[in-house]
Each structure stands twice: as C-alpha cells, then as structure tokens.
C-alpha positions in Angstrom: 120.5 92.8 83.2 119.2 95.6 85.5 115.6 96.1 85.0 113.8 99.0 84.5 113.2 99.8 88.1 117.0 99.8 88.9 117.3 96.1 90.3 118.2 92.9 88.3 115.1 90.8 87.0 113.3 88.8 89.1 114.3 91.2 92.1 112.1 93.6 93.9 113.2 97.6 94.6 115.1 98.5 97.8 111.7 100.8 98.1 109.5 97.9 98.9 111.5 96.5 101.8 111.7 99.7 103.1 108.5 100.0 103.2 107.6 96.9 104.5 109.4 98.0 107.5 107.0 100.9 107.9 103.9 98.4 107.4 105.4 96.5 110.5 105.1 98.7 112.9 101.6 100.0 111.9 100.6 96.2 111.8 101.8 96.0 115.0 99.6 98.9 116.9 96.7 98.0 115.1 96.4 94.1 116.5 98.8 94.2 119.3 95.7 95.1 121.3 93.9 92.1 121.0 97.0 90.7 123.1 96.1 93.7 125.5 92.4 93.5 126.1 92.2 91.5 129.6 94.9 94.1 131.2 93.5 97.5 129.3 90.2 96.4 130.2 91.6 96.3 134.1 93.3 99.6 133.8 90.4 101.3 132.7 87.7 100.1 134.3 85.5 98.6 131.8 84.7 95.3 130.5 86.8 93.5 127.7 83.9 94.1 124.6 83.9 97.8 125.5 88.2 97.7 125.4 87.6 96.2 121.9 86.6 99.2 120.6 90.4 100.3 120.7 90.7 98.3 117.5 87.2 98.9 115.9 88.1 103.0 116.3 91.5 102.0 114.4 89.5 100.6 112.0 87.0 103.4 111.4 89.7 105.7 111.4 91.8 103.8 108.7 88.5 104.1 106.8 87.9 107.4 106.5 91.3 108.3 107.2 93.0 106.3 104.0 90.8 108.1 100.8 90.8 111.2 102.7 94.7 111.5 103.2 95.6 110.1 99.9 93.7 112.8 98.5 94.7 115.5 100.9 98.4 114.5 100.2 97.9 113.7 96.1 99.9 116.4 95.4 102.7 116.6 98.0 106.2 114.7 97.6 105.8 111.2 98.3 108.6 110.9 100.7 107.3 114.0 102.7 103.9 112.3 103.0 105.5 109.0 104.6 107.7 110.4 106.9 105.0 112.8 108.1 102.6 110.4 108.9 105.1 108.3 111.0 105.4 111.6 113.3 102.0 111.8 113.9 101.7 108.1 114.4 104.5 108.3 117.2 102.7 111.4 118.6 99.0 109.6 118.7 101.0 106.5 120.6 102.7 109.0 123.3 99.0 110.7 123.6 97.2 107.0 124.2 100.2 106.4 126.8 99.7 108.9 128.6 96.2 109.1 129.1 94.1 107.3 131.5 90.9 108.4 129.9 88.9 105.8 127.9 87.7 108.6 125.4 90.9 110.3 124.9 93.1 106.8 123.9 90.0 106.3 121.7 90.8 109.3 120.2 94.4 108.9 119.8 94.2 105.5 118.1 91.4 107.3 115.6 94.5 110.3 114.9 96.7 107.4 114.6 94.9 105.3 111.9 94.5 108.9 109.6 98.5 108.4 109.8 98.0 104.7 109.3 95.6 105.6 106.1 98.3 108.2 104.7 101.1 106.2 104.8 99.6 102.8 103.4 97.6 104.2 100.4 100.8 105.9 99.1 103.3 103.2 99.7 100.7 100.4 98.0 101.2 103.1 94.8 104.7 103.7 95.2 106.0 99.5 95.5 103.4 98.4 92.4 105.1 100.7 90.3 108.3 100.6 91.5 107.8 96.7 90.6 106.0 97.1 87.8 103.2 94.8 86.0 105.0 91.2 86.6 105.9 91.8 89.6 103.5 94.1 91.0 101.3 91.3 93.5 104.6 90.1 94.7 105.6 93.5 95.8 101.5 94.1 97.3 102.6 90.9 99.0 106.2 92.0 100.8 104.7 94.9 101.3 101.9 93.8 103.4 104.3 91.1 105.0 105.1 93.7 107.1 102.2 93.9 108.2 101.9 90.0 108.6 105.4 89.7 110.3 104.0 92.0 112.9 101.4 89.3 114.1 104.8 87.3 114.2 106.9 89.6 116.1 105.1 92.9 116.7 101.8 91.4 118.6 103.2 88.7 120.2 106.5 90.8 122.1 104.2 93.7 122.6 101.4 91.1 124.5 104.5 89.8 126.7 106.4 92.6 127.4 102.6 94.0 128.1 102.2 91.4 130.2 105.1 92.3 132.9 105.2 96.8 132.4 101.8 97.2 131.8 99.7 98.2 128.3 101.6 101.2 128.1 104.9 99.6 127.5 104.3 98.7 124.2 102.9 102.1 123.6 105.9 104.0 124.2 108.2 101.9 122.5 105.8 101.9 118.9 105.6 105.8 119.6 110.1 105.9 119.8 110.4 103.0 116.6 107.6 105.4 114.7 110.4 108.5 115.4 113.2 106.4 114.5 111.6 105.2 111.3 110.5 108.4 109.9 114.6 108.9 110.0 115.4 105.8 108.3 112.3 106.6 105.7 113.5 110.3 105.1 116.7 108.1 104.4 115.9 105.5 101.9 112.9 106.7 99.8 114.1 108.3 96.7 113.3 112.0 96.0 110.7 111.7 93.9 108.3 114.9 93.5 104.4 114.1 93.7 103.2 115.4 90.6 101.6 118.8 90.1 99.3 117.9 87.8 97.5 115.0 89.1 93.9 114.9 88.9 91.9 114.9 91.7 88.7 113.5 88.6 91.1 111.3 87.1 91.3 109.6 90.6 87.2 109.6 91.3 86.5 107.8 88.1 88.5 105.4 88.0 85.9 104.2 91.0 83.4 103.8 88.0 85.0 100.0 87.5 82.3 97.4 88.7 85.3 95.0 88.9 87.1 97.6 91.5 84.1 97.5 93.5 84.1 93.1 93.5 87.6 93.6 94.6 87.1 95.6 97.9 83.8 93.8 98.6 85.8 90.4 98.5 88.5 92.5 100.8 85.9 93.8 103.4 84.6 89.9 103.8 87.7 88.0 104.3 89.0 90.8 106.3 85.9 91.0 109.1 85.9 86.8 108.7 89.8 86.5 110.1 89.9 89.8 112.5 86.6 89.1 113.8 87.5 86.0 115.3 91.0 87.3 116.2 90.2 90.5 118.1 88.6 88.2 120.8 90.6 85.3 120.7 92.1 85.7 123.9 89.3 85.0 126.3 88.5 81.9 123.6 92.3 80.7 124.1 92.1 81.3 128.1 88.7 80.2 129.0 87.6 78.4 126.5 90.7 76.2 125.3 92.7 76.1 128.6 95.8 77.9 127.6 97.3 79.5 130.4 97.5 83.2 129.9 101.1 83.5 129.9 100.9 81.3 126.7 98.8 83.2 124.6 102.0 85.2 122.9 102.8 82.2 121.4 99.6 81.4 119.9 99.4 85.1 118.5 103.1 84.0 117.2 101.4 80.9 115.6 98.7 83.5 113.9 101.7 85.7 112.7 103.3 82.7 111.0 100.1 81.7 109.4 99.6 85.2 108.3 103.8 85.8 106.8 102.9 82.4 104.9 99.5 83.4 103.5 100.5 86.5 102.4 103.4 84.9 100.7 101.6 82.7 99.0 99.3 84.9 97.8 102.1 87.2 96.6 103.5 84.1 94.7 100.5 82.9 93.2 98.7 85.7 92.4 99.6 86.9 89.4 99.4 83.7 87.7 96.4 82.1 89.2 94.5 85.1 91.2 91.1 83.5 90.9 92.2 79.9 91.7 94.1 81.1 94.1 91.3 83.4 96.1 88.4 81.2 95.8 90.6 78.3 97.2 92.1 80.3 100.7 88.3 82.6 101.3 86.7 78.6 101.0 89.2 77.3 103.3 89.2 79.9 105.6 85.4 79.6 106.0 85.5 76.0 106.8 88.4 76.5 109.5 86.5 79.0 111.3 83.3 76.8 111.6 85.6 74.1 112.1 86.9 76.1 115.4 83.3 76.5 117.1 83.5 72.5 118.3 87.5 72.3 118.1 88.5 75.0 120.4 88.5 72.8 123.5 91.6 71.8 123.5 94.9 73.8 123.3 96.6 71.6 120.0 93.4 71.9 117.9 92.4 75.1 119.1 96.1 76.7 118.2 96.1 74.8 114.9 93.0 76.2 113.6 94.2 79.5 114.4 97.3 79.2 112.4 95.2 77.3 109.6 92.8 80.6 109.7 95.6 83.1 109.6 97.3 80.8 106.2 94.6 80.4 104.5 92.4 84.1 105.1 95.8 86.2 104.3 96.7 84.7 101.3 93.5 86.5 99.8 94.6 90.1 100.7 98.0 90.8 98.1 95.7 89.7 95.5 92.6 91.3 95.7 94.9 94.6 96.4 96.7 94.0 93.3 93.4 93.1 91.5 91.8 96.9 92.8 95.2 98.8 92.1 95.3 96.9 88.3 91.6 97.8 87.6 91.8 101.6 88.4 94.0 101.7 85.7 96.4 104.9 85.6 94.8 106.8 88.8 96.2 104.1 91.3 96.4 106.3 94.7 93.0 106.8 95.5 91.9 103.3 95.1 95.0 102.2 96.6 93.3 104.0 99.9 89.9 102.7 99.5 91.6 98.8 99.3 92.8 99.8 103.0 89.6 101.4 103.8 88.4 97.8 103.1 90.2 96.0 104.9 89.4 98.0 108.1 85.8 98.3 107.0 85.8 94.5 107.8 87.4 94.8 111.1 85.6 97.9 112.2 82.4 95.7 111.4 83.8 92.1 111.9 85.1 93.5 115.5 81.5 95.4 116.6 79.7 92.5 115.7 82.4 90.1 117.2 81.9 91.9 120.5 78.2 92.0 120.6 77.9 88.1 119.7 80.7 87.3 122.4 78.2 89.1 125.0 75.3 87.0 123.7 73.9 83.4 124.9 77.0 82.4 122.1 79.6 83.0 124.6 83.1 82.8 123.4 82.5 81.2 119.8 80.2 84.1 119.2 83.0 85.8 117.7 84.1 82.8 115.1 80.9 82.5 113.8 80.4 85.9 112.7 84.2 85.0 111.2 82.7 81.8 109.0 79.9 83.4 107.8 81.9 86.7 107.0 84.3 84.4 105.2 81.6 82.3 103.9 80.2 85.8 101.6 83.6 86.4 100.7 83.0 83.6 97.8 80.0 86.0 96.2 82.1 89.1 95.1 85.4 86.5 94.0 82.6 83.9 91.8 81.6 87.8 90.2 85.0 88.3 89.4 85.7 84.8 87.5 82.2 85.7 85.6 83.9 89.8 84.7 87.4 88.9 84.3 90.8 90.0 85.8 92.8 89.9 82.5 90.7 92.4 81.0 92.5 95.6 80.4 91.4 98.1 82.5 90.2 101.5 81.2 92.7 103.9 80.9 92.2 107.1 82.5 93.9 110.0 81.3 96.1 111.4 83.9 99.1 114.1 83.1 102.0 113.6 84.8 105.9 114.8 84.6 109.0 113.0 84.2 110.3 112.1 87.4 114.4 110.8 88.4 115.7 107.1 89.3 116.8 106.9 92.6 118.3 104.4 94.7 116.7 101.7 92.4 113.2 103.0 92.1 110.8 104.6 89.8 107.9 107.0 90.3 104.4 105.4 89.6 103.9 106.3 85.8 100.4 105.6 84.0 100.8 101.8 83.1 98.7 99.8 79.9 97.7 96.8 81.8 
C-alpha cells in the first residue's frame, strides 16, 4: 500500500536519492583537499598547515553560511533554492581554478560553502518530511551518504586524478558536475512552493530547546574528533606510516568506506536505539584515535584505524541530525542549518587546531590527538541527553503554513506531532 509520501512502506522518496546525489558532490569539494594539500601547498608557495586553511575557510563559511541562507531563502520555492546554490557552487569552483592567488581561492571556497550551507539546510528539511517520523533518521542517513560516498569515490578519484593534471583538475570537473546537477535537480524535485507564511520567530524559538543545543554540541565534538585527524592525514600516511604517496587514494577510499558504513548504521539504528547507538560509535571513535598515536607506524594498522575511525565517528552524525531536526518541533529549517553549521564548527576548529599541533614538538600525531580528545567530550553532551530524553515530545511551535501538491512521490515538510 503506497504510503503517504507516494512510495510503498518501508521505502524512501525518489527526493532523498536525489538529493543525496547533490550531497556527493558538495562532500566531495569539501574533503577532497586533504588529498590535495602536499601539491596545493607546492603550487602556491606555502607550507602544507597554511594550505589547510582551504578546508577550515569551507568550514567557517558552512557556518555562517548554513542559518544565514536558510533564513535568507525561508520563503523562496524550495527547488529554486537548490538549484541556485549548485550554480554558485560551480561558479566559486571555476573562480578557485582559475586563480593562483592564495587569498582569492580562500575566498572562493568561503562563496562556495554559503552555497554548500543553502543547499544542505533545505534538503535535511525537505527528505525528513518527505520520509516522515519512522523513517525520518534513515532518510538523514541516505541523505548524508552522499556525503560519505564522496570520501569513497569523490576524494579518492579527485586526489589521483589530482595527482597526474594538477589540483585544478578536480576543480573544473566539480565546477561542470555542479552545472550538470542543478539540471538534473530542476528535473527531479517536485514543485513544491516555500510557504509565504512561514515565520522567521517561529524558526528562532524553536532554538529555546536545551536538548537542541545537547544535539549540536555532541555534532561539533565528533565532527572536529574525525576531520581533525583527517585533514592532515596525508603527511601522517606518507611520513609517518610509510605509504608511498601514490597510495594514499586508496586509504582515503578505505575512510570513504568506513564513513558509507557508519553512516548507514547510524541511519538504521537510530531511530530505535539513538542513545545506545551514539554513546557506543563517539566511545569507540575516541579509543581508535588514541589507539592511532602508537599504531600509525606501519601501513596495515595505520590504514585500519583509519577505516575503524571513519565507521565508528560517522555513525553518530544521522542521529544527532535527526535528534536536532525532531526537537525543533514544527520550525525544522533553521535548525536544520545550525546541525550543519555544527558539523563544520568542528572542522573549522578540529582543522585550526589540527594544524597548529602538527607544527608543534607533536609532529604528525599532533593532529590525532586533538581528534581523541575532541571525540573523547563528545560523551558529555550524549550522557546529557540520556539524563533529558529523546522520546519526549518536542514543543510544538506554532507555524502557519498552506496546503502544498504531491509530486513525483513526495510531500512538502508539514508541522509534525512528534
């Protein structure tokens, strides 16, 4: 029997897949640079801590960028806002290729992530409520395996091909797929209107829930534990482990895999056992990365603790989203855009420090101790949440909205009673 989002039970929305494709190829430009660093770093003329900035800038600009848009664009169509933000994210990649000034690609990948921001906070709102309640973590989880299957695919073919036409390579072939899937989004996403009388206040307090506020803490922490490590991982892998440099796209393929996995997981597990389920992977992930400070000598232990971090720290994030999204109640979009905003807050911070610990008397395992002890906190804000609750309904906030069409086997969001 066809469920109420158009699809039989049990199976997701055409909208979330679609979606997931656009999360791919904004996964990939955000870490396909820490494949990059060593020949950036050459290009430009500056050391490989000061090239990590690339992905901290990303980062700061996903955080401002993501509450910002999502409010800028509350009351625009929803399809016009996706497709809009993958031209400027193509535009900000031809910019960045073009450029041989430091400060201008910084600047491009900054214009980028406000696309990034945009495109993310509206899609987490539009797959949760085209999946509705029961399904809604699983479809957080797809969703962001996009972004995961781009640490599969994305970071690892961009590193090689990278490798052989230069950094810019990759660059001009995210900047032509961006193009090409603003199409295919324009395509697929139903036509359904952004309502005109959303509310801007409706959106603002629903920040007042303490358990929101748990929820992005937990997602900052796990967040700056994993990417902290993995922004400099490739000096570790080189120098550090022994793997020849050629090989290192096939240990970012390892992370990827670890990453697809974790995130399934979590999409799976979540809405049955979130808090089981999150304390379990943050503890985990914690004792990997500590575990990696002595282990990294050798290539076998040194690529299976990077595939153990990537399992066990991304099976946190579709929860904790879905946790933040559930708690704001009936004014999803805004928080929605401060979950990403977490996320990058953690690698904005996870990468500075990373950096400035990988030029200190720590060397190379600088970087994965900052990750253990960021992972280590991420147990605080999820022991909170056990104490608050999950399953408590979450205060409704009154929010007016119209009637909007069923489309190619999706819904509009519409205020849900969880």
């Amino acid at each position: 029997m066809p469920s109420a989002t158009g699809t039989r039970a049990g199976k997701l929305p055409l909208v979330v897949w679609v979606l997931a494709a656009g999360t791919f190829l904004m996964g990939t430009t955000e870490f396909v640079i820490a494949g990059l660093l060593p020949e950036i770093a050459g290009d430009l003329h500056t050391s490989v801590s000061h090239a990590g900035l690339l992905i901290t800038a990303f980062a700061i600009g996903m955080i401002v960028g993501g509450p910002t848009m999502a409010l800028a664009t509350l009351r625009l169509p929803r399809r016009l806002t996706l497709t809009s933000a993958l031209a400027v994210f193509a535009l900000g990649h031809v910019v960045a290729a073009l450029s041989s000034s430091f400060t201008v690609i910084l600047a491009a990948r900054v214009i980028t992530a406000l696309a990034t921001g945009a495109f993310w906070a509206v899609g987490f709102v539009i797959v949760t409520a085209a999946a509705g309640p029961p399904r809604a973590t699983r479809a957080v989880g797809v969703m962001m395996g996009g972004l995961t299957l781009a640490n599969v695919v994305g970071v690892p073919v961009g590193s090689f091909v990278g490798q052989y036409t230069g950094w810019r390579g990759p660059f001009w072939a995210l900047a032509v797929l961006a193009a090409l899937a603003a199409v295919f989004v324009g395509r697929f996403i139903p036509r359904t209107e952004q309502r005109a009388e959303v509310s801007v206040r409706a959106e603002v307090r629903a920040l007042r829930q303490g358990r929101l506020w748990l929820a992005l803490a937990a997602a900052v922490l796990i967040m700056g534990g994993v990417l902290a490590t993995y922004t400099y991982i490739t000096p570790l892998l080189t120098d550090r482990a022994g793997i020849p440099a050629g090989a290192v796209p096939l240990v970012l393929i390892v992370f990827g895999l670890g990453a697809l996995g974790g995130t399934a997981i979590g999409g799976r597990l979540g809405d049955r056992h979130p808090m089981a389920t999150t304390l379990t992977a943050a503890a985990t992930t914690a004792l990997t990365l500590f575990l990696l400070i002595p282990l990294s000598t050798g290539p076998v232990t040194a690529a299976a603790l990077v595939f153990l971090m990537a399992l066990a720290g991304f099976t946190v994030n579709p929860v904790v989203t879905a946790l933040a999204v559930r708690f704001a109640g009936d004014a999803p979009t805004l928080t929605s855009a401060l979950t990403t905003s977490a996320y990058n807050t953690g690698i904005a911070a996870g990468s500075a420090l990373a950096g400035t610990a990988l030029d200190s008397s720590l060397g190379l395992t600088g970087p994965a101790l900052v990750g253990a002890l960021s992972a280590s906190l991420t147990l605080l804000p999820l022991i909170a949440l056990v104490f608050t609750g999950t399953r408590r309904p979450a205060r409704i906030v009154a929010q007016r909205t119209a009637p909007a069409p069923v489309t190619d086997g999706a819904t509009a969001p519409v205020p849900s009673r969880h």
